[in-house]
N, C-alpha and C positions, 0 to 999 in steps of 0.2 A: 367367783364370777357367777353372775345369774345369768341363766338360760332360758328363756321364753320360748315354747313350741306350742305353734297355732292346729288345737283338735276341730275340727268337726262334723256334724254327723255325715256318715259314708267314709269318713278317712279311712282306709283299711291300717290294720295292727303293722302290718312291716311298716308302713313309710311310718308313723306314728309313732314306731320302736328303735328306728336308727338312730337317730339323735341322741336318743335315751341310752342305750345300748352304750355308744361310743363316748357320750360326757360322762354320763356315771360311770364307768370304768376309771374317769379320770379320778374321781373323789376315793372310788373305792380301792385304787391301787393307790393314794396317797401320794398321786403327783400334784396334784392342786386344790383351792378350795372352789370348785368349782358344784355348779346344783340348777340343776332344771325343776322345769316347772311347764303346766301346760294350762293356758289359756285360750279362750275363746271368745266366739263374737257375746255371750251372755254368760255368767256364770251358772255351775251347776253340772248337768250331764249332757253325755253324748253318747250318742250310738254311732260302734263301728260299722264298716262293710260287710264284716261277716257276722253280726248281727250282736257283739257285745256292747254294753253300759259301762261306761268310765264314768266316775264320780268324781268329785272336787276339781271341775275345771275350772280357772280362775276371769273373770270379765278382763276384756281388752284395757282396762284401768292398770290392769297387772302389770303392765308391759312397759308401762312407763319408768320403771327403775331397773331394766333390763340391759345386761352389757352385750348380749347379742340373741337377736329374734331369732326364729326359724320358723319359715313355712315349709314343711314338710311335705305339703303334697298339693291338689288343687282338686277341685269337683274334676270330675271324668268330663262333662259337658264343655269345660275351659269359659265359665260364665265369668264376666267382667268382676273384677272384685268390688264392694260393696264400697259406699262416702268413708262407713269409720273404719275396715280395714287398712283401706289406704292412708286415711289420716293418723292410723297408727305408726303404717311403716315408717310413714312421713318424720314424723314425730320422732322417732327413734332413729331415723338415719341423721336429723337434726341434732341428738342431743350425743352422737359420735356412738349410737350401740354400732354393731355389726347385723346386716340385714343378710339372710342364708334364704336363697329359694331353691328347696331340693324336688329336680323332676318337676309336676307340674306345678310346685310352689314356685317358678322363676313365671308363673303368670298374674300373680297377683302385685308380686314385687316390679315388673315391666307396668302394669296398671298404675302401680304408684310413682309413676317417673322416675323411679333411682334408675334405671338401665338407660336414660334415653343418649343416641349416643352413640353405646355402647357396646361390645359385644358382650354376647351370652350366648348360653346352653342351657336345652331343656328336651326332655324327651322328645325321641324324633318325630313322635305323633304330634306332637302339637306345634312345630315347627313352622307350618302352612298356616296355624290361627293366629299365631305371636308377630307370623310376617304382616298379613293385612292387619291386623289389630296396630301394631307398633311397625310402621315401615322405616323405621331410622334407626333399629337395631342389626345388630349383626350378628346372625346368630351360625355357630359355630358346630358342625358337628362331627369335627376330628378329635374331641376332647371331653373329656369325661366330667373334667369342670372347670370353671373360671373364674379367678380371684381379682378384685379390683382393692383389696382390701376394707374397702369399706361395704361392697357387697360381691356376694359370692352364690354363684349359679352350679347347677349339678346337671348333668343328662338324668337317664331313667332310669329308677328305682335303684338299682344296688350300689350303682355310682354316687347314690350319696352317703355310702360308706367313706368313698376316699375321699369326698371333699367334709366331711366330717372329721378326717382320720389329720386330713390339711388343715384344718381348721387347728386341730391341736397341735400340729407340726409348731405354725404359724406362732402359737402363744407358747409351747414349752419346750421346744425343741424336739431332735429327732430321737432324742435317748424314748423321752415321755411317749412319743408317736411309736417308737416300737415295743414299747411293752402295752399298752391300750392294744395293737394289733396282733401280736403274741397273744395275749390273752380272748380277743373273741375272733383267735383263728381264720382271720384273713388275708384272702387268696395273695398269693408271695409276688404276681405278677400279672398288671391288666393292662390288655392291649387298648389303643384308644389315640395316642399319639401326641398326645398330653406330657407337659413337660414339667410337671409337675415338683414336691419336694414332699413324697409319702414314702416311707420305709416301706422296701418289701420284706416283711420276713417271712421264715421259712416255713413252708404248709407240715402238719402234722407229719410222720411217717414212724412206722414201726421203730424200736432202737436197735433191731437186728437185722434189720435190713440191708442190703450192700449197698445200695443207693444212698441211706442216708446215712451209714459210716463214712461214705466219700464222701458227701455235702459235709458233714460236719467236719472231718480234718481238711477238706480246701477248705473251710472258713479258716481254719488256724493256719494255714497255708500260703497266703494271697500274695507274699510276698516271694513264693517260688514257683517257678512254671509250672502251668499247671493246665496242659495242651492233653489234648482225646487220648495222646496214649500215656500220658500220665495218669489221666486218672482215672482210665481202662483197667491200668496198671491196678491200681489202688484199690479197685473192686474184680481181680483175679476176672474180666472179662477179655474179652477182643473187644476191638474199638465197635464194631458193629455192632455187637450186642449189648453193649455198655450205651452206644449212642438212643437205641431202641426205647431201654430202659430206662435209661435218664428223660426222656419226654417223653416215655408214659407217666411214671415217676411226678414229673413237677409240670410239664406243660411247655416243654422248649427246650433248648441246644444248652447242651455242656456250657459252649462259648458264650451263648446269651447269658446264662445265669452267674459266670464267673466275671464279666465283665458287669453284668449289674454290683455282685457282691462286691466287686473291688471299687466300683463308684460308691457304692451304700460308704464304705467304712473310709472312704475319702473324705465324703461329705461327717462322718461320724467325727474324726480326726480334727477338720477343720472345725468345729464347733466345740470340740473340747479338751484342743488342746494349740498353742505356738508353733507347733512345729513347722517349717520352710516348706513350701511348697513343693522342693525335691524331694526333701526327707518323706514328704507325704506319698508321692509318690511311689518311691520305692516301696516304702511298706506296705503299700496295696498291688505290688506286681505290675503297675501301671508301667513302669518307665520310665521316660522321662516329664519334666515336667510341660516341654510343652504338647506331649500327648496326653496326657493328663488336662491339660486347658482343653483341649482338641476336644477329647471328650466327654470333658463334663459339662462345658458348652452346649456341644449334643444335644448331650441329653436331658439337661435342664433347663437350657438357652440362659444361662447366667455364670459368670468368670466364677472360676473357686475363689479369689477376692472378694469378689464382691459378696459370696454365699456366708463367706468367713462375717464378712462385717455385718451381714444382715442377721445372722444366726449365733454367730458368736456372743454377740449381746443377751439375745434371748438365752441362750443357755445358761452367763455368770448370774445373770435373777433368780433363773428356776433356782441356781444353787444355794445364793442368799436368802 
């Protein structure tokens, strides 16, 4: 799969490196053939915000046999995009690539009518430009990012990590999305309200640590209780002090985190493998199965049916 990211000058290095960062993880962990590329309004160089020259940027001609664009960012002033930016996006949302605007890139992408409509997200800063600019958008800012499938919006800056991290969800399943996030070490859980479908895994921690001796046997766990004085227990604390140290630790409650992990391997379960919806249940500690709908509803706003059939699929490809 080719990957098109829009450089140009003033782009700073991080939004310029996300995309990059997160697809090429995908080629270089050997989950797919996947390969970016960075193009622009003219071929040649570019100067970043912090003052470096990129060489071999490729002309907006490039883009035309792209399976998915990315605007990665937008000038800081939020100036209208240009006739041939937009006739690119155009052009590529016609010919069925995937259009991505991360952060200020969902204003170029709103320029190009793919959003009209529709809702989106984009940094909170430019919120107020995108409304009068576009007043038949909806723009959302409980959510980190928004998938319509055939374009995909991100909030500000770091958040286009996850919807990067979604994007691979999306094409390789969630096995492929957790080893891409394993690997460039990102954060196990981000607040936002977003119902997304990104693996959290889990943040770095010492291997001697009593915190993440307990995270690591509740993951093998998940199918046994596994309540504050459980796993108080497990790390020779009192509940008090065990609760302290667990969010300083990862950033949230025993409860929060156990109840994420048993949804992650719910959702892992029904992707790759038949097993009944109670069966699935139990093995994650859930219960029964219509707590298990209860909650992965919740938290996904989609039936584990339904997740089954949507991802199910995408997983027996990646395998063949």
């Amino acid at each position: 799969m080719r990957i098109g990211i829009y450089a140009f000058d003033g782009i700073t290095l991080f939004h310029l490196s996300v995309p990059q960062m997160v697809f090429d993880e995908v080629a270089r962990q050997g989950l797919g053939d996947w390969e970016t590329f960075l193009f622009g309004d003219r071929p040649g160089r570019i100067r970043t915000a912090e003052g470096y020259g990129i060489e071999g940027i490729q002309g907006l001609t490039a883009a035309e046999d792209a399976d998915v664009l990315v605007m990665p960012s937008w000038f800081p002033d939020g100036r209208p995009a240009g006739e041939a930016v937009r006739g690119t996006l155009r052009a590529a949302h016609a010919a069925e690539a995937t259009v991505v605007g991360l952060c200020l890139g969902a204003i170029p992408v709103a320029d190009a009518g793919l959003l009209a409509g529709r809702p989106a997200v984009t940094h909170w800063q430019a919120f107020d430009l995108l409304a009068r600019r576009h007043p038949d958008l909806a723009l959302d800012e409980s959510v980190l990012y928004l998938d319509h499938g055939d374009v995909l919006t991100s909030a500000g800056t770091a958040s286009g990590l996850d919807a990067c991290l979604h994007l691979v969800r999306s094409r390789l399943g969630a096995d492929a999305a957790n080893k891409v996030a394993r690997s460039l070490v990102i954060a196990p859980h981000r607040e936002g309200g977003q119902a997304q479908y990104i693996e959290r895994p889990l943040p770095p921690r010492p291997d001697d640590d009593a915190i993440s001796r307990v995270m690591d046997w509740a993951g093998q766990h998940l199918a046994d209780s596994l309540s504050i004085e459980v796993l108080a227990a497990a790390a020779h604390m009192s509940k008090r002090t065990f609760v302290r140290a667990f969010r300083a630790a990862t950033g949230t409650t025993p409860a929060t985190w156990v109840r994420t992990r048993r949804l992650d391997e719910a959702r892992r379960l029904l992707e790759t493998t038949d097993r009944p919806i109670d069966t699935i249940a139990a093995a994650c500690g859930i219960g029964s199965p219509v707590t298990l709908r209860q909650n992965f509803s919740a938290a996904f706003k989609i039936s584990p049916s339904q997740y089954r059939a949507r991802f199910r699929a995408v997983a027996i490809e990646t395998e063949e």
